[in-house]
TORSEVEX-699129 format. One record per atom (N, C-alpha, C): atom name; y, z negated, x negated; residue number from 0. Coordinates in steps of 0.001 Angstrom, whole numbers, padded with zeros to 6 digits. Example, Ala and Ser with C-alpha at 12.3 -4.5 7.8 and 13.67 -1.06 7.14 Angstrom:
# residues 2
+----+---------+---------+---------+-----+
:  a :      c2 :      c3 :      c1 :   k :
+----+---------+---------+---------+-----+
:  N : -005690 : -007800 : -013190 :   0 :
: CA : -004500 : -007800 : -012300 :   0 :
:  C : -003300 : -007800 : -013200 :   0 :
:  N : -002250 : -007080 : -012850 :   1 :
: CA : -001060 : -007140 : -013670 :   1 :
:  C :  000030 : -007870 : -012900 :   1 :
+----+---------+---------+---------+-----+
# end
This chain:
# residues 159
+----+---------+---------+---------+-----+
:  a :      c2 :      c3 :      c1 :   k :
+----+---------+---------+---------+-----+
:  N : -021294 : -006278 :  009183 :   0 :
: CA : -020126 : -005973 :  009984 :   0 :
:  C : -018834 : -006207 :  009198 :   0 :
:  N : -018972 : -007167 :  008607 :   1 :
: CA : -017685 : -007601 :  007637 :   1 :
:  C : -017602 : -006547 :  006506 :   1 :
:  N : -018585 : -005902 :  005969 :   2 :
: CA : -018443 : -005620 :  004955 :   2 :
:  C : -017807 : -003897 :  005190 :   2 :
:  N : -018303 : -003397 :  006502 :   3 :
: CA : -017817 : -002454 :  007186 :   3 :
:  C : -016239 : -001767 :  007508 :   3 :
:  N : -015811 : -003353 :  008235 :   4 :
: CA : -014393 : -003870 :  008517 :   4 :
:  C : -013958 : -003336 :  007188 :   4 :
:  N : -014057 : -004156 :  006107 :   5 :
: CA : -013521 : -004758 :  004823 :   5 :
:  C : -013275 : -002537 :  004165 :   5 :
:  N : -014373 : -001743 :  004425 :   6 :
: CA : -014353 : -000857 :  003354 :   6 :
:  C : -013349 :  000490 :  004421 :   6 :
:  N : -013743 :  000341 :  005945 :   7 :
: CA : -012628 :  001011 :  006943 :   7 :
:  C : -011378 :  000966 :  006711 :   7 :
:  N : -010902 : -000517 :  005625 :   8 :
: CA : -010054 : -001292 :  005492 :   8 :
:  C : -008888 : -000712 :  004653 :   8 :
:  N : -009580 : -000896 :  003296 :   9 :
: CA : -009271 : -001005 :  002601 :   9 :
:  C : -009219 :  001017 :  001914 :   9 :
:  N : -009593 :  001827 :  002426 :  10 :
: CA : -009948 :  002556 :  002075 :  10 :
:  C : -008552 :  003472 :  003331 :  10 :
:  N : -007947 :  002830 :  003644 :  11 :
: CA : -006485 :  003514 :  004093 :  11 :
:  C : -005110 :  003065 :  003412 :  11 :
:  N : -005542 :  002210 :  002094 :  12 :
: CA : -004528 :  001600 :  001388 :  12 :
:  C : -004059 :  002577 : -000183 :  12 :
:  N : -003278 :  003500 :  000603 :  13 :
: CA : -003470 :  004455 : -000466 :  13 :
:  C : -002798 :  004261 : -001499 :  13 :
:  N : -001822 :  002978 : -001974 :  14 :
: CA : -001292 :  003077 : -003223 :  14 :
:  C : -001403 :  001795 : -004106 :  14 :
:  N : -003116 :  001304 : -003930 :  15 :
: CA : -002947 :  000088 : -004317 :  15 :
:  C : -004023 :  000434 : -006349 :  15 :
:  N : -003390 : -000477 : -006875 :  16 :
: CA : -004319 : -000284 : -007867 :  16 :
:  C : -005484 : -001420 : -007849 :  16 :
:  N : -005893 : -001363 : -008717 :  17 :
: CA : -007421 : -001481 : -009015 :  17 :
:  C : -007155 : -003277 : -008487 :  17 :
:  N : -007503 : -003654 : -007489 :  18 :
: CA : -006918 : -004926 : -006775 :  18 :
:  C : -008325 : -006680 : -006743 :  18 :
:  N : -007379 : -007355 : -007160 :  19 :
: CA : -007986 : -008321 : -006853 :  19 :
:  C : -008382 : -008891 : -005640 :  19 :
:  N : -010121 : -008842 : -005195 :  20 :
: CA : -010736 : -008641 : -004017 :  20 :
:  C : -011411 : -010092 : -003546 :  20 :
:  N : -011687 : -010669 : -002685 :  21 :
: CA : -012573 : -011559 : -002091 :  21 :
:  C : -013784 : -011449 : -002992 :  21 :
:  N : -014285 : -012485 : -003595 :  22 :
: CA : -015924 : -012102 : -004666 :  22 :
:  C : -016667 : -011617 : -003688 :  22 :
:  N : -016874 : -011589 : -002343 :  23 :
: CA : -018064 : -011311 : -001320 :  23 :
:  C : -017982 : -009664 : -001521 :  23 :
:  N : -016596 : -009064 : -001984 :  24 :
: CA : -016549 : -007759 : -001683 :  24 :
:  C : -016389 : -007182 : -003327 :  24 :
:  N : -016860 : -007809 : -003955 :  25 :
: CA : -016615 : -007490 : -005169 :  25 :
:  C : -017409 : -005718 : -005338 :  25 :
:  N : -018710 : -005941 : -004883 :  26 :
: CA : -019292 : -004425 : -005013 :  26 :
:  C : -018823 : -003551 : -004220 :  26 :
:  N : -017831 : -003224 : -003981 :  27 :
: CA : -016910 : -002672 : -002646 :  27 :
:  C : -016029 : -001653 : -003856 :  27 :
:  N : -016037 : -002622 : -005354 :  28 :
: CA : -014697 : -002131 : -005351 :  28 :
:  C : -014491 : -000698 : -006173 :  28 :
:  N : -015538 : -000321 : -006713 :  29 :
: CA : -015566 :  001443 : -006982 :  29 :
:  C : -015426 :  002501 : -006251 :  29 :
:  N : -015931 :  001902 : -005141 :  30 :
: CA : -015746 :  003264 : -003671 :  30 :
:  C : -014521 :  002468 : -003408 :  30 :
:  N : -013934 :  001414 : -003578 :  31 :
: CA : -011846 :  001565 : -002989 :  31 :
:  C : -011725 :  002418 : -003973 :  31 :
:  N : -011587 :  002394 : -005305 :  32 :
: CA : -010917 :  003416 : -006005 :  32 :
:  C : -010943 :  004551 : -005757 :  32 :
:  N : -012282 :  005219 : -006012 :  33 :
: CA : -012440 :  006310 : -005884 :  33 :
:  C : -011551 :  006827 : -004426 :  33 :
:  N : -011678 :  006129 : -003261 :  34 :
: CA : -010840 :  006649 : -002338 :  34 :
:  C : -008996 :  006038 : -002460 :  34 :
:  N : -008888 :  005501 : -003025 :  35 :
: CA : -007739 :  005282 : -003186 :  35 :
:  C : -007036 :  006404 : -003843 :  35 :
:  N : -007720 :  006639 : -005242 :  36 :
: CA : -007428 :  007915 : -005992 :  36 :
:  C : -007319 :  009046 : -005287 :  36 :
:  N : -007863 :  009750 : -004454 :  37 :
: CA : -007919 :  010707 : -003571 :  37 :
:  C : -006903 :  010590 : -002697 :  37 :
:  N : -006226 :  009356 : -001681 :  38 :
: CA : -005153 :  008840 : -001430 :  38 :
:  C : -003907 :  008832 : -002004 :  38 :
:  N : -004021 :  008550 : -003386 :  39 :
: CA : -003172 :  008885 : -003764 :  39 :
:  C : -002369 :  010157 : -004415 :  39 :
:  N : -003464 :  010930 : -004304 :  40 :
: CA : -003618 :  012682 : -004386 :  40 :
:  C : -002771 :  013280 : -003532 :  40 :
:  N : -003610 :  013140 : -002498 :  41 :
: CA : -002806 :  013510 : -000957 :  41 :
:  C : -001510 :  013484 : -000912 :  41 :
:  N : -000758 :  012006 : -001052 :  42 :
: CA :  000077 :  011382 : -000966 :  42 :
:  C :  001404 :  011868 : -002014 :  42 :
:  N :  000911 :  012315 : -002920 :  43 :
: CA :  001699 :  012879 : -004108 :  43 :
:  C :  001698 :  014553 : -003645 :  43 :
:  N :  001065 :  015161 : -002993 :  44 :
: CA :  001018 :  016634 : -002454 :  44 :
:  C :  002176 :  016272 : -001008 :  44 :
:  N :  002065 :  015577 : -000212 :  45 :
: CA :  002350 :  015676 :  000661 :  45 :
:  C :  004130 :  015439 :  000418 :  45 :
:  N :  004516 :  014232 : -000553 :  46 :
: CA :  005723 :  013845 : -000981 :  46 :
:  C :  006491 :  015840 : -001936 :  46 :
:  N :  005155 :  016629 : -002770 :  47 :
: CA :  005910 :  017541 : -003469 :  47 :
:  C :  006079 :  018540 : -002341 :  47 :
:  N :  005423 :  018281 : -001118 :  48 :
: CA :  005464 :  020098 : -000213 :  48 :
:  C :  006494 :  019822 :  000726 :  48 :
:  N :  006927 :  018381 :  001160 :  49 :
: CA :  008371 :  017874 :  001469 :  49 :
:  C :  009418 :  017487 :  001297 :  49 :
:  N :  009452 :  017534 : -000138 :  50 :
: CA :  010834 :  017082 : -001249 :  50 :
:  C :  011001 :  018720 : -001379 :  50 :
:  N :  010302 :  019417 : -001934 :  51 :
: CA :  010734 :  020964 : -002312 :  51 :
:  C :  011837 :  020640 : -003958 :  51 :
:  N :  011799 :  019837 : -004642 :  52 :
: CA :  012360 :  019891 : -005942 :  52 :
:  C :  012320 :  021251 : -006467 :  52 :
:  N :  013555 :  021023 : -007188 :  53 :
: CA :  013804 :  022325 : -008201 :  53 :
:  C :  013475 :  021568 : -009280 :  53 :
:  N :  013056 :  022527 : -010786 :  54 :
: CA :  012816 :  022037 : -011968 :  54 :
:  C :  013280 :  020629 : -012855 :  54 :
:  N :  014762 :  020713 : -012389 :  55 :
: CA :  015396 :  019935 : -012943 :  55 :
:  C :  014948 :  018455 : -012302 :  55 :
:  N :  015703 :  018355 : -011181 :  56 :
: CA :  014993 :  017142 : -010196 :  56 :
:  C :  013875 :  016827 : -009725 :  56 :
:  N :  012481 :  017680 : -010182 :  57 :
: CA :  011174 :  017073 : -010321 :  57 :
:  C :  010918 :  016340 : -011532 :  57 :
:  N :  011752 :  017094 : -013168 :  58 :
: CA :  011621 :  016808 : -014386 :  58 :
:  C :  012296 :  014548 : -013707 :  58 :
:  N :  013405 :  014641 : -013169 :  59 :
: CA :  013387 :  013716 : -013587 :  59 :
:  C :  012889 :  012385 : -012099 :  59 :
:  N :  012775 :  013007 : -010880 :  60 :
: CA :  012006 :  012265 : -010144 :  60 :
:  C :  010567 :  011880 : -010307 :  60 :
:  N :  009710 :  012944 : -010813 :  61 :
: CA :  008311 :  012037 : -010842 :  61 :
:  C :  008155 :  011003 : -011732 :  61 :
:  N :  008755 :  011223 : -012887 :  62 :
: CA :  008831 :  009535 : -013975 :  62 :
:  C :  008976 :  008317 : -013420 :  62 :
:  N :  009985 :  008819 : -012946 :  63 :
: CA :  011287 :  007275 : -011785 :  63 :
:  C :  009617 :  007025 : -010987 :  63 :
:  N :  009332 :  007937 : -009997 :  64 :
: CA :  008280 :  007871 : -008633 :  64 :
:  C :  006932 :  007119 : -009086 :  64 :
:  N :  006793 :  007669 : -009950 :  65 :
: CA :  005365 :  007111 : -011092 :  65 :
:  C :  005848 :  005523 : -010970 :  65 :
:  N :  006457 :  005686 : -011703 :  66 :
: CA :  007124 :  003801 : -012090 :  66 :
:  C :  007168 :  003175 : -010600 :  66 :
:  N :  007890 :  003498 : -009627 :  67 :
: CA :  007381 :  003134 : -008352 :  67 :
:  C :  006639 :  002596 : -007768 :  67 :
:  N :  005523 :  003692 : -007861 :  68 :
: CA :  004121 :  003894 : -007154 :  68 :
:  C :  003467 :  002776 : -008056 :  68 :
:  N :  003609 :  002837 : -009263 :  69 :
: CA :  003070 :  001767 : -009639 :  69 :
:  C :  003617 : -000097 : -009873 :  69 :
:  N :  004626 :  000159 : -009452 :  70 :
: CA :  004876 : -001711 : -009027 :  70 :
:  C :  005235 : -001894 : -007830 :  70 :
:  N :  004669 : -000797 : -006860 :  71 :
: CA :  004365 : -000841 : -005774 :  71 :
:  C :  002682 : -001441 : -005338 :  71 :
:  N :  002019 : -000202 : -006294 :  72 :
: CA :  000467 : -000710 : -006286 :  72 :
:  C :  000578 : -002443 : -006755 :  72 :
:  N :  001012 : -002730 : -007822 :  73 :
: CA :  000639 : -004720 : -008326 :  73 :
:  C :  001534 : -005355 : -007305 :  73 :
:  N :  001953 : -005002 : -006485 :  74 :
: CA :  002802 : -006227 : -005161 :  74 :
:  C :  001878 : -005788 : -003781 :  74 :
:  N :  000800 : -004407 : -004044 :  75 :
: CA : -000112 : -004166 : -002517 :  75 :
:  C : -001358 : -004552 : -003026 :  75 :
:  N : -002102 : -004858 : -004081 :  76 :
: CA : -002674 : -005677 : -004679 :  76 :
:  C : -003394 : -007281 : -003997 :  76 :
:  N : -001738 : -008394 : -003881 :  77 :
: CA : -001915 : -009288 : -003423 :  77 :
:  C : -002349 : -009201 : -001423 :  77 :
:  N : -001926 : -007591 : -001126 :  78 :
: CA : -002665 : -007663 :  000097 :  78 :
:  C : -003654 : -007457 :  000484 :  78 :
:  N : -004068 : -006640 : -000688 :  79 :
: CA : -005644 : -006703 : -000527 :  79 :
:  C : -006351 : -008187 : -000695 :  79 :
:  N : -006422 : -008860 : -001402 :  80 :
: CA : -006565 : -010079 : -001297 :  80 :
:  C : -006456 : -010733 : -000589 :  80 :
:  N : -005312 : -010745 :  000176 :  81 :
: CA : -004966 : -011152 :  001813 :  81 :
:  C : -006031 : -011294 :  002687 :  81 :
:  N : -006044 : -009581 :  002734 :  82 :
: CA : -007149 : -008474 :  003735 :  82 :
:  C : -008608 : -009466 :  003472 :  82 :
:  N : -008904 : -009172 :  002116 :  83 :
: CA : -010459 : -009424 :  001902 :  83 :
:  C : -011158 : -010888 :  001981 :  83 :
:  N : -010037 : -011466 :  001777 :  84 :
: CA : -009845 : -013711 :  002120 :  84 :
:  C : -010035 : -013378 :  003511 :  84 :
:  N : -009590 : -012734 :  004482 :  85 :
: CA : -009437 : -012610 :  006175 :  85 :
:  C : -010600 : -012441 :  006290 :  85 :
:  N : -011247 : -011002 :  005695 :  86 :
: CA : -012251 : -010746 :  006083 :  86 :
:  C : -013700 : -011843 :  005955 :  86 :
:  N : -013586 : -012512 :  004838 :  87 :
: CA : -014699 : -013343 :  003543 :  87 :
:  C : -014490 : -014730 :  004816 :  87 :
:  N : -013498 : -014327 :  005409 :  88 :
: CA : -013740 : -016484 :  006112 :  88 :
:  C : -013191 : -016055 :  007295 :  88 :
:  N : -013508 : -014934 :  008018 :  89 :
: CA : -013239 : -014463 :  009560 :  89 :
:  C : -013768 : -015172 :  010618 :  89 :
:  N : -014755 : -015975 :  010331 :  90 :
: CA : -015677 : -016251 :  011774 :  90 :
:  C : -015718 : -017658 :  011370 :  90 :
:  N : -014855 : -018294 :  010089 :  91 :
: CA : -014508 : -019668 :  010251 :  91 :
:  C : -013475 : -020184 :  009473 :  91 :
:  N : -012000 : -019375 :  010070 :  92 :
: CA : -010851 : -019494 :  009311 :  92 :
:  C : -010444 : -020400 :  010194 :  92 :
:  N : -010146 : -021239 :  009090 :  93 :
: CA : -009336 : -023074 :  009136 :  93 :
:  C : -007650 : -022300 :  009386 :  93 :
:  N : -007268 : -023398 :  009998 :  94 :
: CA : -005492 : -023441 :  009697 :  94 :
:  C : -005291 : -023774 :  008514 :  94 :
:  N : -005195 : -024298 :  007833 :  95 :
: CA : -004821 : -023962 :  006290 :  95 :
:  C : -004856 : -022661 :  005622 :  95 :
:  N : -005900 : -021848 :  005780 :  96 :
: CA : -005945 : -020988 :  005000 :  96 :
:  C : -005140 : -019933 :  006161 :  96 :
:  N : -005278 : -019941 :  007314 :  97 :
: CA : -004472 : -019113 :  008292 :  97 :
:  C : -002894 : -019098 :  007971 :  97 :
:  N : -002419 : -020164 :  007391 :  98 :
: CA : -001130 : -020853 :  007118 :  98 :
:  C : -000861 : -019324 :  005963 :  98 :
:  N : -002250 : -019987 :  005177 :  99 :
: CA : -001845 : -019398 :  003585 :  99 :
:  C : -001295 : -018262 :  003771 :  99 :
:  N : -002495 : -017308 :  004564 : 100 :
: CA : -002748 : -015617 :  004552 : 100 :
:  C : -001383 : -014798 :  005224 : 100 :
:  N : -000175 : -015546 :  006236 : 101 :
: CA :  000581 : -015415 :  006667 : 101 :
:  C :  001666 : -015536 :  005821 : 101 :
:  N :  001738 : -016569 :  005415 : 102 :
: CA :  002501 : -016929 :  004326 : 102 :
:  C :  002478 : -015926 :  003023 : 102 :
:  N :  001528 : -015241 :  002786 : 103 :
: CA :  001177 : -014501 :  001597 : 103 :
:  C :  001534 : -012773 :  001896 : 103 :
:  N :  001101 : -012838 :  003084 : 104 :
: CA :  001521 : -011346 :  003938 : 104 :
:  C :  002688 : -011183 :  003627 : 104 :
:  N :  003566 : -012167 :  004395 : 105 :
: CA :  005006 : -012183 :  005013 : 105 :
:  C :  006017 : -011782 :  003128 : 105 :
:  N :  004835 : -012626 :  002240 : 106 :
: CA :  005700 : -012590 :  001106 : 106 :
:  C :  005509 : -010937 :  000549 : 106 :
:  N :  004132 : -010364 :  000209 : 107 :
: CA :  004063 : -009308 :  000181 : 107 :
:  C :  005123 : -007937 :  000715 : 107 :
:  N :  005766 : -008705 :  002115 : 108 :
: CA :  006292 : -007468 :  003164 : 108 :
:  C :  007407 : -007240 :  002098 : 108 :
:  N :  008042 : -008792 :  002200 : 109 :
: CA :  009661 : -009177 :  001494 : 109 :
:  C :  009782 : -008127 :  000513 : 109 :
:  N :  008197 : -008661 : -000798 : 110 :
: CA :  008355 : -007798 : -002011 : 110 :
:  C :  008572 : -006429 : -001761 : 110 :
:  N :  007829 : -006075 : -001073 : 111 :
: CA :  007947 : -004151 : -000588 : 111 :
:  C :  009117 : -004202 : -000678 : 111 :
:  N :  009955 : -004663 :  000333 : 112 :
: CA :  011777 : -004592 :  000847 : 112 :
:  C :  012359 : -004065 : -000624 : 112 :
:  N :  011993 : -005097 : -001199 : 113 :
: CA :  012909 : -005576 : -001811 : 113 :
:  C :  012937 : -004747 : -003176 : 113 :
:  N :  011523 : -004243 : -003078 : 114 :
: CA :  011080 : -002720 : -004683 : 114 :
:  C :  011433 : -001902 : -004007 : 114 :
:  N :  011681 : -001455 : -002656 : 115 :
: CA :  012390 : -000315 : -002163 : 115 :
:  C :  014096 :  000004 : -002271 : 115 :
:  N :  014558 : -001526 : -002318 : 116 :
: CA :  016227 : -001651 : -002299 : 116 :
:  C :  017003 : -001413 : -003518 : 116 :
:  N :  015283 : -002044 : -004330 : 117 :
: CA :  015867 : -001352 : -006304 : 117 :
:  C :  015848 : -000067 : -006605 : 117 :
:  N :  014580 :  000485 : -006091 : 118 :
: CA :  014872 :  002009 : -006502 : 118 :
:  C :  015601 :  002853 : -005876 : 118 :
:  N :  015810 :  002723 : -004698 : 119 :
: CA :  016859 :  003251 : -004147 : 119 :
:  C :  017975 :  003666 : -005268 : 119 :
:  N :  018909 :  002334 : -005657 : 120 :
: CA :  019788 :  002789 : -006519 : 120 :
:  C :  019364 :  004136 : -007474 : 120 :
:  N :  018049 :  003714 : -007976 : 121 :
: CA :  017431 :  004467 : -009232 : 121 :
:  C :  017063 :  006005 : -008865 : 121 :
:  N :  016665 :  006182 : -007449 : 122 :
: CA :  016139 :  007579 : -007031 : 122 :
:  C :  017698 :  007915 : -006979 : 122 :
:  N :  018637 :  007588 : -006217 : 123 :
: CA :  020471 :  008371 : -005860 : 123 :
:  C :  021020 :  008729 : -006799 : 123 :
:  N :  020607 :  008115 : -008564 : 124 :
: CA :  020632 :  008871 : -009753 : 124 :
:  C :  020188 :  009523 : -010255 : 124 :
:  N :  019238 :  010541 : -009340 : 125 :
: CA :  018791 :  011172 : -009434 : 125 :
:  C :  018512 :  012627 : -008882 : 125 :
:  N :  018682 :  012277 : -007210 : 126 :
: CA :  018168 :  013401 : -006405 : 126 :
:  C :  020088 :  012951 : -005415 : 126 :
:  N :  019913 :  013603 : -004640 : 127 :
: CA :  020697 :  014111 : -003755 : 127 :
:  C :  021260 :  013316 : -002252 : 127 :
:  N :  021573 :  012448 : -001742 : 128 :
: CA :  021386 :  011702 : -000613 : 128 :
:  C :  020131 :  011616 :  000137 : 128 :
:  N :  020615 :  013544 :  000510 : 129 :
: CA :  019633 :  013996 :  001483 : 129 :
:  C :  018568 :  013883 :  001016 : 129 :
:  N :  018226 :  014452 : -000265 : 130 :
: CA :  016771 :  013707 : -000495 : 130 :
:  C :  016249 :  012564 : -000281 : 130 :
:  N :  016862 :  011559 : -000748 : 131 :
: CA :  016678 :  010665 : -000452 : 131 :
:  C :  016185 :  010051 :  000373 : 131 :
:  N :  016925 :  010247 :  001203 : 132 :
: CA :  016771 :  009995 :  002814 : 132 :
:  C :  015193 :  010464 :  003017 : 132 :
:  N :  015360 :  011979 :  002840 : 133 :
: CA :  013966 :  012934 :  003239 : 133 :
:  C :  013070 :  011980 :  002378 : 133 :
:  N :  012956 :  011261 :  001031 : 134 :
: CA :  011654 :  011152 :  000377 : 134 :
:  C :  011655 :  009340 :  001392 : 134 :
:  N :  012532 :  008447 :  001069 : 135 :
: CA :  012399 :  007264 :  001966 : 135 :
:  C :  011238 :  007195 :  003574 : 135 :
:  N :  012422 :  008620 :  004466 : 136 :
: CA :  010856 :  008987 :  005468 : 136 :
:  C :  009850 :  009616 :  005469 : 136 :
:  N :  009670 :  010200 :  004117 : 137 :
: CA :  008302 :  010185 :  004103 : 137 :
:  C :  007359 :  009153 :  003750 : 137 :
:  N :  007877 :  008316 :  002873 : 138 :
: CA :  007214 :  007159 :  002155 : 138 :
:  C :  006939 :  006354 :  003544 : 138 :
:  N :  008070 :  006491 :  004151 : 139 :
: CA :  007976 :  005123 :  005501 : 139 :
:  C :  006690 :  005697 :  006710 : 139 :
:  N :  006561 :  006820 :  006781 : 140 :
: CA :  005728 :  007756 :  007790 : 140 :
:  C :  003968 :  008018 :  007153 : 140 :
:  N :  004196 :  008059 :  005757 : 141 :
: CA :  002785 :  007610 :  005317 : 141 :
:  C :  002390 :  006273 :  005214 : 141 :
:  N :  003452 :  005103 :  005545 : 142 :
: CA :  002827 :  003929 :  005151 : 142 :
:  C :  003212 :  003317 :  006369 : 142 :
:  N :  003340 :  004485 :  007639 : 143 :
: CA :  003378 :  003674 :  008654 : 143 :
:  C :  001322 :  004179 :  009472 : 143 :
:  N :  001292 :  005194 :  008721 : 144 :
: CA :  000151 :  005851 :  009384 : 144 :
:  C : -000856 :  004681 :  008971 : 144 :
:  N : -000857 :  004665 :  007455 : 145 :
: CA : -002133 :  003440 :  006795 : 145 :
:  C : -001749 :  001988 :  007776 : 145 :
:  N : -000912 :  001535 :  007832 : 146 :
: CA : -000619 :  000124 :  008929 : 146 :
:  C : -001221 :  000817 :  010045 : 146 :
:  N : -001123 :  001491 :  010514 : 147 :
: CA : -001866 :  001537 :  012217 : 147 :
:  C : -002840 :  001901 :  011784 : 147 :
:  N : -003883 :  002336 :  010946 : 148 :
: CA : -005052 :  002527 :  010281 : 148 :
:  C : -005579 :  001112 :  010164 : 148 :
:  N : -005041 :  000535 :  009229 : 149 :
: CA : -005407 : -000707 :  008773 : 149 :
:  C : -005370 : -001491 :  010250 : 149 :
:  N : -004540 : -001662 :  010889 : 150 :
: CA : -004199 : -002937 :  012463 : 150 :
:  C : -005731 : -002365 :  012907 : 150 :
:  N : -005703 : -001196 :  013184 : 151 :
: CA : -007251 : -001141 :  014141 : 151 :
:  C : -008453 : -001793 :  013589 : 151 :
:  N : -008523 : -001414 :  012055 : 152 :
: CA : -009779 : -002036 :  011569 : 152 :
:  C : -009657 : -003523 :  011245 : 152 :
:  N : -009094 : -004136 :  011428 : 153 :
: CA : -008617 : -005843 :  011261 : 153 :
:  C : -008645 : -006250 :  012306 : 153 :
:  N : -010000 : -007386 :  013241 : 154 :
: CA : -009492 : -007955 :  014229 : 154 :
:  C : -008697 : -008912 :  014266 : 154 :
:  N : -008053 : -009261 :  015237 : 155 :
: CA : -007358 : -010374 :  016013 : 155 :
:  C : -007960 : -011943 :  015396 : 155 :
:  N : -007175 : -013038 :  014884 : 156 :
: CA : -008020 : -014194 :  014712 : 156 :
:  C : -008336 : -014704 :  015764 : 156 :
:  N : -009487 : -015354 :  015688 : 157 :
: CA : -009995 : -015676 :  016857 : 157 :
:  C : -009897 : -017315 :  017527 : 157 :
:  N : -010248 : -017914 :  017874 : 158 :
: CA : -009904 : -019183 :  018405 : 158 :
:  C : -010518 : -020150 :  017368 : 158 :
+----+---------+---------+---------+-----+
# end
């Protein structure tokens, strides 16, 4: 059942790289990639058929986006770890480690904030307001879909 949870899980986390996992889920972790990769396929189609770039401003947004996506993936990383600690000690998580996993979340969220507030500057030297704007809600609308993906397959801690 856990191991179920854990791959429902983890397999809506579309921009994480190759992530440090709970050892229980260690054989888990070729099928995350492989669907992650595919995730992140999608995700890069869906960002080019709603940006609509011209030559110039694709030449220099996907470099910037790349760089992104990827110190985005090593700060969603530590949530997988999160995720897979939740999952690995679900049916006898102590307050201590409940402390931790909250504590580790909450820091994770911050980091997001806070790699979004840097590039910001870095994408507006680049693309257009309005783009901007347009690529921000898309980023926020695909990574609001994987959170309500992810909330369903994660139960509730329990008593």
């Amino acid at each position: 059942m856990r191991k179920t949870l854990i791959a429902l899980t983890l397999a809506v986390l579309p921009l994480f790289a190759f992530a440090q996992t709970n050892e229980q889920f260690a054989d888990m972790n070729d099928n995350i990639e492989m669907v992650r990769s595919m995730a992140e396929l999608e995700r890069r189609a869906v960002i080019t058929k709603n940006l609509q770039l011209s030559g110039d401003e694709s030449a220099d947004f996907w470099p910037l986006y790349d760089a992104y996506a990827a110190e985005k993936k090593r700060i969603n990383d530590r949530l997988i770890k999160v995720i897979t600690d939740y999952a690995a000690n679900y049916e006898d998580l102590s307050d201590e480690l409940a402390k931790s996993l909250v504590d580790d979340s909450l820091k994770v969220e911050s980091d997001l904030l806070k790699l979004q507030k840097q590039y910001l500057k870095k994408f507006r030297k680049v693309l257009a307001p309005k783009t901007v704007a347009r690529f921000y809600q898309i980023e926020n609308k695909l990574d609001a879909v994987s959170d309500l993906t992810m909330a369903r397959g994660i139960p509730l801690v329990g008593d």
